[in-house]
C-alpha positions as CSV (number, residue, x, y, z in Angstrom):
1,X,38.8,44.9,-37.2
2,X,39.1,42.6,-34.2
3,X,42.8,41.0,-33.5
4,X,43.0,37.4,-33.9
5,X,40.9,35.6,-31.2
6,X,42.1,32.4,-29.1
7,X,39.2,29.4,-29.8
8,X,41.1,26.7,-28.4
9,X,44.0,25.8,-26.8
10,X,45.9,22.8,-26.4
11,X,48.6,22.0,-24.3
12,X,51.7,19.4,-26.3
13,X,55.0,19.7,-24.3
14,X,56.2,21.0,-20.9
15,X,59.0,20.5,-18.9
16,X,60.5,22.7,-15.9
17,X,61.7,25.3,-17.9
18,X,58.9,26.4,-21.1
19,X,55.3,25.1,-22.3
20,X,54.4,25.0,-26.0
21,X,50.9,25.0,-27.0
22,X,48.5,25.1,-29.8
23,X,45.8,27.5,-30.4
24,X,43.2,27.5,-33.0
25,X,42.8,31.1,-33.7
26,X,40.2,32.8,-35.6
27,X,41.9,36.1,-37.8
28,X,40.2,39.4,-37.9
29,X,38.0,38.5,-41.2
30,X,37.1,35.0,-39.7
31,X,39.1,32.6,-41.1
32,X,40.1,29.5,-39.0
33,X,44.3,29.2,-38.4
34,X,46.6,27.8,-35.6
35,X,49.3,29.3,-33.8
36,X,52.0,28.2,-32.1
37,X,53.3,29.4,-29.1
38,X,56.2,28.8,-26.3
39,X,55.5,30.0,-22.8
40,X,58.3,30.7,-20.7
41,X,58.5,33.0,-17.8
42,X,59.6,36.4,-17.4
43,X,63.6,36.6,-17.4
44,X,65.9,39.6,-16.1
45,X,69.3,40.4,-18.0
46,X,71.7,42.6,-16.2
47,X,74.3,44.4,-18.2
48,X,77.0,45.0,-14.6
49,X,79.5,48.0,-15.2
50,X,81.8,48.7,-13.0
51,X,83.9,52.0,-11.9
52,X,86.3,51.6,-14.8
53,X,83.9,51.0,-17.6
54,X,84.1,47.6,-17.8
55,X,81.5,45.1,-18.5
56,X,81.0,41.7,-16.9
57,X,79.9,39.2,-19.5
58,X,78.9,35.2,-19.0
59,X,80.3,32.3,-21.8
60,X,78.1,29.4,-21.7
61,X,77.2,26.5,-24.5
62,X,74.3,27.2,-26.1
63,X,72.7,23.7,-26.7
64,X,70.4,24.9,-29.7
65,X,73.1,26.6,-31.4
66,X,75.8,23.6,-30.6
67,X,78.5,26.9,-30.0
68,X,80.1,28.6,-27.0
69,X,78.2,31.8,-26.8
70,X,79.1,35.9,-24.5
71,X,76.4,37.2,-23.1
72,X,75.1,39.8,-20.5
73,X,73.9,37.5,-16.9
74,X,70.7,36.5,-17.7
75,X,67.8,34.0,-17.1
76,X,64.7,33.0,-14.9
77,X,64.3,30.1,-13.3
78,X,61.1,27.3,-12.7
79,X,58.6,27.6,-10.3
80,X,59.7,31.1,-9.6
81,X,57.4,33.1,-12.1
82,X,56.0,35.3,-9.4
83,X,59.8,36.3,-8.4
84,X,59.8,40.9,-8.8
85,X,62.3,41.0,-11.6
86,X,64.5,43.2,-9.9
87,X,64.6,40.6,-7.1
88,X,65.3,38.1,-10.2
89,X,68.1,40.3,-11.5
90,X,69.9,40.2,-8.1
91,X,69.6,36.4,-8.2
92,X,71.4,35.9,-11.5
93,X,74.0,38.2,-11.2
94,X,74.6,36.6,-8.1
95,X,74.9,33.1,-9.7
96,X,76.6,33.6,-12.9
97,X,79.1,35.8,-11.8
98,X,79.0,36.4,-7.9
99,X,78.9,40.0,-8.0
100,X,76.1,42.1,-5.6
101,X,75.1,45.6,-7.3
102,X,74.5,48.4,-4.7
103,X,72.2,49.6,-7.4
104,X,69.6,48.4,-9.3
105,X,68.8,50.8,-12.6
106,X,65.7,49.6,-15.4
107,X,67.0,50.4,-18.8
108,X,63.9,48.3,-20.0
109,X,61.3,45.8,-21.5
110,X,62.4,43.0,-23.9
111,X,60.2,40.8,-25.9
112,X,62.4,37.2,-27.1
113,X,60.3,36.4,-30.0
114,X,57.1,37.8,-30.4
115,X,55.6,35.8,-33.0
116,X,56.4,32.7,-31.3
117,X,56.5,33.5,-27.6
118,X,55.1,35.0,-24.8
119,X,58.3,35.5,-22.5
120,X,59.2,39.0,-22.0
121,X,62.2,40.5,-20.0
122,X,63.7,43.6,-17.9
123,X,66.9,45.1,-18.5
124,X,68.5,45.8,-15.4
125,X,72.0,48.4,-15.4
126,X,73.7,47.1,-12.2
127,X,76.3,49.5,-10.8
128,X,78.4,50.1,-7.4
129,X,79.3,46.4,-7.5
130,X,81.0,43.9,-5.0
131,X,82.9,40.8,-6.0
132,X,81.9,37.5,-5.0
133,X,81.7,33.9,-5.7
134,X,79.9,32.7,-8.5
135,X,76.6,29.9,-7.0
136,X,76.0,28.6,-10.6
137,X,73.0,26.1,-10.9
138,X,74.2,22.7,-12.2
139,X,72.9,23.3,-15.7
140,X,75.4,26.3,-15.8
141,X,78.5,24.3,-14.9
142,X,80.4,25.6,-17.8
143,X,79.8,29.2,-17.5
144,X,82.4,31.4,-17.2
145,X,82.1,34.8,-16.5
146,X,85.3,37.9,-17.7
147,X,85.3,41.8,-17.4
148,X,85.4,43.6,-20.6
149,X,86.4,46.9,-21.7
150,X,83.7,49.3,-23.4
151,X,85.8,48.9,-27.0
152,X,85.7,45.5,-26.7
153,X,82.0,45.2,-26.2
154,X,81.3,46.9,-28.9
155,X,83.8,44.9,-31.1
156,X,82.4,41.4,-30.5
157,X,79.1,42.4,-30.9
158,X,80.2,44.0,-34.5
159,X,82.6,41.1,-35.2
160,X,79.6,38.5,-34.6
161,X,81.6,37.4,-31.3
162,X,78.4,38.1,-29.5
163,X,75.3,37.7,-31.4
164,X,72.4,37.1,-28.6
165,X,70.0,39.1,-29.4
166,X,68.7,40.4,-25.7
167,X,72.2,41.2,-25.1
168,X,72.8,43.4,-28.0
169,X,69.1,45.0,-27.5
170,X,70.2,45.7,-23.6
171,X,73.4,47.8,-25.1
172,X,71.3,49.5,-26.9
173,X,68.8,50.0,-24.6
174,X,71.8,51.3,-22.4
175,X,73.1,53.5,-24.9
176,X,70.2,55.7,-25.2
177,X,70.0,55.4,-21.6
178,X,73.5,57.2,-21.4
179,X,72.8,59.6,-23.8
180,X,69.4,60.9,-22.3
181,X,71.6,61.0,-19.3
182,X,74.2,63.3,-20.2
């Protein structure tokens, strides 16, 4: 059987950061349906670790959620969908937390929410790093960023302290990555 085929499409809200649109689909056996779908662009998150085995994390609000939230740097930004997501990786380590990685590693490919959206992202491992200042964007005036011990990582994400999803999938993705590496 075919997969599901786009018909139409229809644009119904955009602003700087995401489109959502609506297709009418047509499913593998031909019956009509609609899908909707957000469109963001590709984001980088970069899980930093420094020469003691720490980890640099970022607090922000999370509007949606209405709660304070820890997370790995991450993000895109508008008009920048063309950026190389290693060059994008740079950039918001750079403005969440000021630090500059003298390496660059790819643990991986995310996907944020496959039956609803198209944005995917790259998992970056940033390593031999250099402290800086923070350039936070004005929507990030209330990030924070801390270093955090291996044990304690793994604490808030079992305790529900951290509970964003590309963040616990990029520790995971970085723990096989350490264990294929010896």
């Amino acid at each position: 059987m075919d997969p599901i085929q786009r018909v139409a499409s229809r644009e119904v809200y955009r602003n700087n950061w995401m489109t959502v649109r609506e297709d009418e689909i047509r499913r593998p056996d031909g019956s009509p349906g609609i899908y909707g779908v957000v469109d963001k662009p590709t984001y980088a998150l970069v899980v930093a670790r420094d020469d003691a085995d720490r980890f640099r994390l970022v607090e922000q609000f999370r509007y949606p959620l209405g709660e304070r939230r820890w997370e790995f740097p991450q993000g895109t930004a508008p008009g920048r969908a063309d950026v190389p997501p290693a060059e994008l990786a740079e950039r918001e380590l750079r403005e969440e937390t000021g630090l500059r990685a003298g390496s660059m590693t790819v643990l991986g490919k995310l996907d944020v929410a496959a039956g609803m959206s198209s944005q995917r992202g790259w998992v970056f491992l940033a390593t031999d790093l250099t402290e800086g200042e923070p350039e936070l964007e004005h929507e990030e005036q209330d990030l924070r960023s801390a270093w955090f011990a291996r044990a304690d990582v793994e604490k808030m994400i079992l305790t529900g302290e951290i509970t964003d999803a590309q963040s616990i999938a990029a520790w995971a993705q970085l723990m096989l990555y350490e264990r294929t590496q010896g």
